[in-house]
N, C-alpha and C positions, 0 to 999 in steps of 0.2 A: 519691293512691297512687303514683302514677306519679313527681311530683315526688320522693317518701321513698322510692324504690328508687334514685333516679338520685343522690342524696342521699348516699346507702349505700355506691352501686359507687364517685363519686369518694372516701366518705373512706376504703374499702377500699383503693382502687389508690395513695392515700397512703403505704400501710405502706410500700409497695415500691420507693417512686422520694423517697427524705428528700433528700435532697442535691437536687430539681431543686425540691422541697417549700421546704424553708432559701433558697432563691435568691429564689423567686418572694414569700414572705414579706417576705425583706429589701427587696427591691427596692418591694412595695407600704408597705414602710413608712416608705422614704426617699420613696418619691414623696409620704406625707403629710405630709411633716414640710417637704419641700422646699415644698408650698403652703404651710404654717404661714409657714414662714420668710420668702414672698415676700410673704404678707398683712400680717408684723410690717413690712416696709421699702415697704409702700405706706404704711401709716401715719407713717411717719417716723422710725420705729426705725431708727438708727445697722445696720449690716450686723454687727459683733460680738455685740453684743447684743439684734438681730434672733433670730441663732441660739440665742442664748440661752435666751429668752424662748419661741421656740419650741419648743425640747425641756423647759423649763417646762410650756406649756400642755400640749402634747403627753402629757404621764407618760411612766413608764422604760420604753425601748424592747425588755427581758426578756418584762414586763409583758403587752404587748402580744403579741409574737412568742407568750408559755404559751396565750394567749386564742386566737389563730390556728391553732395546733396542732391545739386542742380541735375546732375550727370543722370542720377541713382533715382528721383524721384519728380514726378510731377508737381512743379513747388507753387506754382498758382492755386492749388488743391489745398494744397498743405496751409500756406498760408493762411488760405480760407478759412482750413480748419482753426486755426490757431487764432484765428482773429473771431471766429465765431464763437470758440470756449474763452477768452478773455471777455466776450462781450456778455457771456451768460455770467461767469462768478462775478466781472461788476454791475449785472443787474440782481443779483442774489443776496449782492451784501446792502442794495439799496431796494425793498418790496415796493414802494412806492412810488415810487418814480417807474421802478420797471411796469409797475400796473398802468402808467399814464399813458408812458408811452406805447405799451402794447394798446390801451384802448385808442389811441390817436393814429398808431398806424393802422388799425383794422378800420375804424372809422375813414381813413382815406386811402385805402384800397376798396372797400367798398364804392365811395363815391366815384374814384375811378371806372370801377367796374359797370356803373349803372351809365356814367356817360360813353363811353367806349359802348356799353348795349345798345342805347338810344343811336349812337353814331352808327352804330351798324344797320341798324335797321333802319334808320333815315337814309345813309349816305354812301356806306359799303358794302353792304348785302343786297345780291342780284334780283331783278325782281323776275317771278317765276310765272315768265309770258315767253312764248317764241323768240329767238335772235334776240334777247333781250339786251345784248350788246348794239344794236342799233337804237338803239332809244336812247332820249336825252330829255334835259330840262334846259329850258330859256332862262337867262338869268339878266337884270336888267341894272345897266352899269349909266350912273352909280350906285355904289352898295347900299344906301339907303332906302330902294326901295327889294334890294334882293330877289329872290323868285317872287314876288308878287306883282299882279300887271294888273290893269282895270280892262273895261272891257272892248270899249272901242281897238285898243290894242290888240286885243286877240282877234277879232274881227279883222280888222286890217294885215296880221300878219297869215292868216289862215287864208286870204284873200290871197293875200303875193307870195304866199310861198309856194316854191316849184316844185314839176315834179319829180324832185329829188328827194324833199321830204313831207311826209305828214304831217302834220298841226293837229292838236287835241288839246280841250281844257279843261280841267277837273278843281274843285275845290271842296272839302271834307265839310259836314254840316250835321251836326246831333239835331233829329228829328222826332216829334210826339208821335206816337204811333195811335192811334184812337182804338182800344179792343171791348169785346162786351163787357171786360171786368173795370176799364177805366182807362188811366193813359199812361203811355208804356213810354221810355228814353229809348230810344234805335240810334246805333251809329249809322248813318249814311254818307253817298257823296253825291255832286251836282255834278255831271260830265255833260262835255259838248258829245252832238253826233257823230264825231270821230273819233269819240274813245275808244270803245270797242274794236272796231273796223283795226285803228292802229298797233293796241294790243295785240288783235292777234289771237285771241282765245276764244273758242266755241263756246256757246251756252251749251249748260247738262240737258237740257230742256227748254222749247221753243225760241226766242230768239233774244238779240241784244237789240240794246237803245241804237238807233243810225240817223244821219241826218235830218231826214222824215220827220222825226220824235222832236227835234230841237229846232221849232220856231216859237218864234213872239208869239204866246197867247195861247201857245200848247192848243192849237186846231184840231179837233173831236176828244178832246181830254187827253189829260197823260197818262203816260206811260211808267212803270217800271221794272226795272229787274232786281232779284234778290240773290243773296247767296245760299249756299246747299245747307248750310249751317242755319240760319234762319227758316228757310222752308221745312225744316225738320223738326224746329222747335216750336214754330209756332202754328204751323200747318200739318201734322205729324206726315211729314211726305205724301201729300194726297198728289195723288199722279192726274186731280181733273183739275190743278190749283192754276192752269191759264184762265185767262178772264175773269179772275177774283177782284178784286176793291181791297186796297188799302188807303185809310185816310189817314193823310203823314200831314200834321201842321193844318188839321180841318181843311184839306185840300185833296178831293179823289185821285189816286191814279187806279190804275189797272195793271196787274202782271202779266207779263208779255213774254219773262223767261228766267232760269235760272241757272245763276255759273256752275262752276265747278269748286269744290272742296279746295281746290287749294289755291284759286284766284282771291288774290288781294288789293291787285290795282295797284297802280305807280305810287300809292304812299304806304311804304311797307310797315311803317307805325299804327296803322288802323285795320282789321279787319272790320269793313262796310258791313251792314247786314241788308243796306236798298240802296240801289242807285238809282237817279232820277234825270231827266232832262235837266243840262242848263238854265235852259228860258224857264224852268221854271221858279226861278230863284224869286223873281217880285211877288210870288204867291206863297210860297214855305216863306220867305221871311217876311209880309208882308205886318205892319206900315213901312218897315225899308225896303231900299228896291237900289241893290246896290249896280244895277244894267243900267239904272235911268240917271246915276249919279257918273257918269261916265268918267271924265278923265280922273273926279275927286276921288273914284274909288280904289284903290287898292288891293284885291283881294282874291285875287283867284292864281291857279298857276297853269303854265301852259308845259307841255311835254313835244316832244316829234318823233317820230319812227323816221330813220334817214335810209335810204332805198341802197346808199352807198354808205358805208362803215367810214365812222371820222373816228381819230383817237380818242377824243377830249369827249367825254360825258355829259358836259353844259356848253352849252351855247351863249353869250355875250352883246348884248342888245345893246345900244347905245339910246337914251330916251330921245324922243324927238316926238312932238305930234301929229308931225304933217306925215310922216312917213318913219315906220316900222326899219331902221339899215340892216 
């Protein structure tokens, strides 16, 4: 080991000293050629044709110097170099073109970079709930309708699924906030009564939305929960803010509790400021009522907490309407 690090640092410290590198090469390679030449005129080779015969035997002394390079110096490095200082004098002798292309490639490494962001926070960055490695997304095959499911679907699968895993639905919904100053844009989401419970995350403060909360017609009005970040900003953290009124979409709920600072919920793209009952959807979007458009709607996504750990991250649903496989 010891020998392949000591290996390493002289053909590193090669890059940096070529000219005493080129010296010391020539010189070991006159010194063989000059034994060649003294072994041809012990034999009795004439002294011209000593030399001769010896850079004969020898082969071309290019040849040899590329072999020695390779031996002496990290040439992947080297190369690099040398392909990267050809690349700068012929973008020097041409300004315009080097201007293009440097704005085209900053321009798509940029773009890369904003999709690789979005990727990550959609689809490879962990979400920051308990065992988050047990959660998963439904995905419904075929790809045209991708993670979106309607609702008798979710109904029916939350219905037959065992008790191996959870079932939850949630889908993201920019909501009017109604305040004494006017009306205010709130990110929110619509979650079923087993979001929470599946996450897996305590409220900072009083409780989360639970099955209870998620029937047809929201029974003694609804309910919501906010996050730490909104009760801070718009309620400057009043510690009496359960049982307050927010009117989201000219529709009361009530606070019943609030998460924690660094709860996001299974769409890592959104920091929520409210979340609401599901059923309460034909009343926040109301004249649509995307519950009552049943198989024609589209729109919502379903998640599961699996009790038992699977590899795979999404689950694969084959459409059918009689039954959820």
């Amino acid at each position: 080991m010891w020998q392949n690090i000591r290996e390493f640092i002289l053909r590193a410290a090669g890059i940096f000293r070529k000219r005493r590198r080129e010296r010391e090469i020539a010189e070991e390679l006159d010194f063989h050629l000059a034994l060649k030449e003294a072994s041809c005129r012990q034999n009795g080779v004439a002294p011209p044709d000593a030399i001769y015969q010896a850079r004969r035997n020898f082969g071309g002394l290019e040849r040899w110097k590329e072999r020695c390079r390779d031996v002496s110096t990290i040439r992947v490095v080297e190369d690099l170099q040398r392909d990267l200082w050809l690349a700068f004098r012929m973008l020097r002798k041409s300004p315009t073109f080097a201007c293009i292309a440097i704005a085209t490639l900053t321009a798509a490494i940029g773009a890369n970079t904003t999709i690789f962001s979005l990727l990550n926070a959609v689809l490879l960055k962990s979400v920051n709930v308990p065992r988050a490695d047990r959660l998963i997304l439904l995905r419904v095959q075929p790809g045209e309708y991708g993670y979106g499911f309607n609702y008798p679907w979710f109904r029916r699968i939350e219905q037959e699924s065992s008790s191996l895993m959870q079932v939850f639905g949630f889908i993201r919904r920019d909501l009017r906030l109604t305040t004494p100053s006017g009306i205010e844009d709130v990110s929110g989401q619509l979650v079923s009564g087993t979001y929470f419970p599946a996450l897996q995350v305590a409220p900072e403060m009083g409780r989360y939305i639970v099955p209870g909360d998620d029937r047809p017609g929201i029974p003694g009005g609804g309910v919501a929960v906010i996050s730490a970040g909104f009760w801070r900003s718009h309620f400057t953290a009043d510690s009496q803010i359960l049982g307050r009124q927010l009117r989201l979409n000219q529709v009361p709920f009530t606070i019943v509790g609030i998460m924690p600072e660094s709860f996001r919920g299974m769409d890592q793209d959104q920091h929520p400021d409210v979340f609401i009952p599901l059923e309460s959807e034909p009343l926040v979007d109301a004249p649509s009522n995307s519950i009552a458009a049943g198989y024609r709607a589209w729109w919502m996504w379903i998640g599961a907490r699996q009790h038992l750990r699977r590899k795979r991250s999404t689950m694969i649903l084959r459409y059918s309407r009689n039954r959820a496989e």
